[in-house]
KOLTORFI-446920 format. One record per residue (C-alpha): residue number from 1; x, y, z. Coordinates in pm, whole numbers, m for minus. Example, Ala and Ser with C-alpha at 12.3 -4.5 7.8 and 13.67 -1.06 7.14 Angstrom:
<sites>
[1, [1230, m450, 780]]
[2, [1367, m106, 714]]
</sites>
This chain:
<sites>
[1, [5132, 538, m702]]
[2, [5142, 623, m299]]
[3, [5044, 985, m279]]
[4, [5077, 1158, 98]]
[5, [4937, 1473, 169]]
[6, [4964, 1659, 531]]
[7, [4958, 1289, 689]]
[8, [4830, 1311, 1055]]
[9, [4820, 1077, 1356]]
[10, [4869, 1048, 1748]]
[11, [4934, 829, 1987]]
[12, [4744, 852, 2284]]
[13, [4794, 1226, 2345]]
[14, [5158, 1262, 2155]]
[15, [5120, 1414, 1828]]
[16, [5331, 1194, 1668]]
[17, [5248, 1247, 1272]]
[18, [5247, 1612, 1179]]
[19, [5170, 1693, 883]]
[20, [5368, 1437, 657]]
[21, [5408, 1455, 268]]
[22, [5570, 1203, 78]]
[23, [5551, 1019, m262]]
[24, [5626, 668, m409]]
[25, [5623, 667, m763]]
[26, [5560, 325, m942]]
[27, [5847, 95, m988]]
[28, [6092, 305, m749]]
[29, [6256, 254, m396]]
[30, [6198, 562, m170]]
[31, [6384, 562, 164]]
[32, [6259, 721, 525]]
[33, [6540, 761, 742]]
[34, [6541, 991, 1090]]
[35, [6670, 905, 1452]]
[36, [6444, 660, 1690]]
[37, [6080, 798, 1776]]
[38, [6021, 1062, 1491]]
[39, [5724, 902, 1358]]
[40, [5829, 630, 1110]]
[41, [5695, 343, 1251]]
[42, [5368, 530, 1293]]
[43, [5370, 632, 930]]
[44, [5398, 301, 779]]
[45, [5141, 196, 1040]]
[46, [4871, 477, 934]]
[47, [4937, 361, 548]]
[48, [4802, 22, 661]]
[49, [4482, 163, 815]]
[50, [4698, m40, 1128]]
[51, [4741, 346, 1331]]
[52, [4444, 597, 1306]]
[53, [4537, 907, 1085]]
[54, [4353, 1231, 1278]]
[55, [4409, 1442, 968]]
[56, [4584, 1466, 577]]
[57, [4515, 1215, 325]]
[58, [4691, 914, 176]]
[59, [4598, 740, m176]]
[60, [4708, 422, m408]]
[61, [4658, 484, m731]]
[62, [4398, 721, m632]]
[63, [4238, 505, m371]]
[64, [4217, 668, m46]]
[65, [4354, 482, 251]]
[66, [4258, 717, 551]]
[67, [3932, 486, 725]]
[68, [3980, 211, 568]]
[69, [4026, m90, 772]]
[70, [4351, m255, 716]]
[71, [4204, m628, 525]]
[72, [4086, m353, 280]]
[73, [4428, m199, 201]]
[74, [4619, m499, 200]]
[75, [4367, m567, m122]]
[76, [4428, m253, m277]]
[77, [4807, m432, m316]]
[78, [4953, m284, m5]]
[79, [5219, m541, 158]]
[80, [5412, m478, 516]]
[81, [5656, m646, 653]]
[82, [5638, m484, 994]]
[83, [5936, m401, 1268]]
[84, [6026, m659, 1506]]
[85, [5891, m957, 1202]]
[86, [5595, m1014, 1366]]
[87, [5579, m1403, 1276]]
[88, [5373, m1659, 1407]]
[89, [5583, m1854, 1621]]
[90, [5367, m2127, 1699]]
[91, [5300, m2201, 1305]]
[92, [5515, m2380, 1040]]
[93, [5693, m2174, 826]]
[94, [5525, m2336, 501]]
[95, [5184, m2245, 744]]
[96, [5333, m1846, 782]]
[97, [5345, m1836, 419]]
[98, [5013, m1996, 280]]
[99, [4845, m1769, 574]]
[100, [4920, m1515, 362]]
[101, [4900, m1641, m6]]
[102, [4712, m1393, m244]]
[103, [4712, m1351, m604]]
[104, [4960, m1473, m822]]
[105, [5381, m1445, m904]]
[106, [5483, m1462, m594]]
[107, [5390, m1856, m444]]
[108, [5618, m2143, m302]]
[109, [5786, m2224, m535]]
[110, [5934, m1865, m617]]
[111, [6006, m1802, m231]]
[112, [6162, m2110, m146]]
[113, [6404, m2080, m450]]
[114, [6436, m1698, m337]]
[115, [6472, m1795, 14]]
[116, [6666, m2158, 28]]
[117, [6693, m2164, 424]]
[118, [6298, m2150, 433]]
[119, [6285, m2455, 177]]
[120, [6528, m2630, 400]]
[121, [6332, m2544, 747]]
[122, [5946, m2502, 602]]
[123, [5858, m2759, 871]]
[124, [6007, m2594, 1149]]
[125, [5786, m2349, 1329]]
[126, [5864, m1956, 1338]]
[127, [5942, m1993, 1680]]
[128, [6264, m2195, 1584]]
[129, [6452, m1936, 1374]]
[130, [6707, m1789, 1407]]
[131, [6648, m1356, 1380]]
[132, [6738, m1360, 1038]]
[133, [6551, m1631, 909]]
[134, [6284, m1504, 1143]]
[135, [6291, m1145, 884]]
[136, [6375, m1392, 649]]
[137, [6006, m1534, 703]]
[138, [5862, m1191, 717]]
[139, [5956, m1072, 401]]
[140, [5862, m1396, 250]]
[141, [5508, m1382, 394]]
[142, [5455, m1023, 270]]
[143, [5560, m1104, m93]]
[144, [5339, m1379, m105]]
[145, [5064, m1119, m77]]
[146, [5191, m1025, m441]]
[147, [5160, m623, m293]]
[148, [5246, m387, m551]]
[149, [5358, m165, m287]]
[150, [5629, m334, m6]]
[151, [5617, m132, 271]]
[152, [5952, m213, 487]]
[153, [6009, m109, 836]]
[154, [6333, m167, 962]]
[155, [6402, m452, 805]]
[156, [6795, m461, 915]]
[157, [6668, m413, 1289]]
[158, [6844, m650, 1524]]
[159, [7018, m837, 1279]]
[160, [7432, m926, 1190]]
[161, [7600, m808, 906]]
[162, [7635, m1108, 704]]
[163, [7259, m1107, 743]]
[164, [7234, m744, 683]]
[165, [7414, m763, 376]]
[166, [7126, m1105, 238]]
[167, [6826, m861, 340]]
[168, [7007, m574, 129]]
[169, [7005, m856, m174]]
[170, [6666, m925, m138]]
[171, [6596, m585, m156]]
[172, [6791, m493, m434]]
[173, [6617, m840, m645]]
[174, [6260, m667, m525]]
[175, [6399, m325, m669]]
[176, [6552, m482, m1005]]
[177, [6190, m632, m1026]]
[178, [6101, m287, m1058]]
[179, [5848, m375, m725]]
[180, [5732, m38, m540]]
[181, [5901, m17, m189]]
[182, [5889, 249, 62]]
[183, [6205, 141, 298]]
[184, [6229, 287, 677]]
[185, [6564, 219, 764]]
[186, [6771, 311, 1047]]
[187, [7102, 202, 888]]
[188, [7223, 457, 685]]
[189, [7427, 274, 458]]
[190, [7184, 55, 321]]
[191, [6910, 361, 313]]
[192, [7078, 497, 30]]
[193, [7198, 255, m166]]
[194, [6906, 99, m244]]
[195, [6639, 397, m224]]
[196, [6591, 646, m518]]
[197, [6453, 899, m322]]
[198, [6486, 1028, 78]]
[199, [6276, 1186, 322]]
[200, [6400, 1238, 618]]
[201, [6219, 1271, 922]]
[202, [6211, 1455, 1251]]
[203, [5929, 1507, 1532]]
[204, [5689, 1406, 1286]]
[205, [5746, 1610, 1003]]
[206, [5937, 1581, 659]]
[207, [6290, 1808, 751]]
[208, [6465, 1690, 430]]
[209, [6438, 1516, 103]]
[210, [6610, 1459, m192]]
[211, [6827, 1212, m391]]
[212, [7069, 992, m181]]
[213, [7400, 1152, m345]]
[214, [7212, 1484, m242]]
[215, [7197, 1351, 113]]
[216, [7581, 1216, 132]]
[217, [7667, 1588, 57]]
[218, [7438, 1737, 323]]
[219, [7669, 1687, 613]]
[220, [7480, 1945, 796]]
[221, [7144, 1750, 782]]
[222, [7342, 1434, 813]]
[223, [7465, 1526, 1171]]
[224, [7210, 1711, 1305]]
[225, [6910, 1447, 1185]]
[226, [7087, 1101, 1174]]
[227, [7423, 1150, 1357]]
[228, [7575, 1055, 1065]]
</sites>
């Protein structure tokens, strides 16, 4: 499905993507874990056309992403739900949603039953949530895209463990649903129990990969990437 070949990008004059390869086959969670500033955030922001890729290639389903403006990849069935939520604060959260509505499965109905305290505050604006309901809202809004591919960075960022431990559920549903996710995750723990696959990541370039279990054994890589 998401194919990633020698993935490229800067920003300003740091060469922050060097040469990145990774694959998302259809149906599976694949995780990208690595410390703070080795080019995750900038990888999930050159697969939505949102960061300018100087070199490599990217496809969906055989698509290529590399120059194409981002409106044009969220079509292709590309979905983020970007770090720090990214809401509109000053709109309703039944206004969030609808912004977004495209296609059909995912609609109202389906998030508010998924999502019970955004049924119970779809009046209030973004502005008024709490953090959780706030990622809450952003994961909501980006399924009601109906992607085929849920891109996810950081999606635990900021927030406490009982809330942690609802995103993790909503992840695992979107995973049961057999929905395509590519997960960057800073919390180890919830990295690899819900991805399939791992890449790890450091100064820009894939140091690591394998199956979760794989990973746990690694202590070496564990340490020395993730200081874990």
């Amino acid at each position: 499905m998401l194919e990633v070949r020698g993935l490229e990008a800067y920003r300003g004059s740091s060469y922050v993507l060097q040469g990145v390869s990774i694959d998302v086959p259809d149906g599976r969670c694949v995780g990208i874990l690595g410390r703070n500033g080795m080019g995750k955030t900038t990888l999930i922001r050159a697969l939505m056309g949102l960061s300018p890729a100087s070199g490599g290639s990217a496809s969906f389903d055989g698509a290529a992403l590399v120059g194409r403006d981002p409106h044009a990849i969220a079509r292709l069935g590309l979905g983020l739900v970007p770090q720090g939520r990214a809401i509109f604060p000053s709109l309703s959260v039944e206004e969030n949603l609808t912004l977004a509505a495209r296609g059909r499965g995912w609609n109202l109905e389906r998030v508010y039953e998924t999502f019970p305290n955004l049924a119970t505050r779809r009046g209030n604006s973004g502005g008024q949530l709490s953090g959780g309901e706030q990622q809450m809202l952003a994961i909501a809004r980006a399924l009601m895209t109906n992607p085929r591919l849920l891109l996810m960075d950081e999606p635990t960022e900021g927030l406490a463990p009982v809330m942690v431990d609802r995103v993790t559920e909503v992840i695992q549903g979107l995973r049961d649903d057999h929905l395509s996710i590519l997960l960057v995750e800073q919390n180890y723990q919830v990295a690899v129990e819900m991805s399939e696959h791992v890449y790890v990541l450091s100064k820009g370039a894939v140091v690591w990969e394998g199956r979760p279990r794989e990973l746990d054994a690694a202590d070496d890589v564990r340490s020395r990437e993730l200081g874990v």
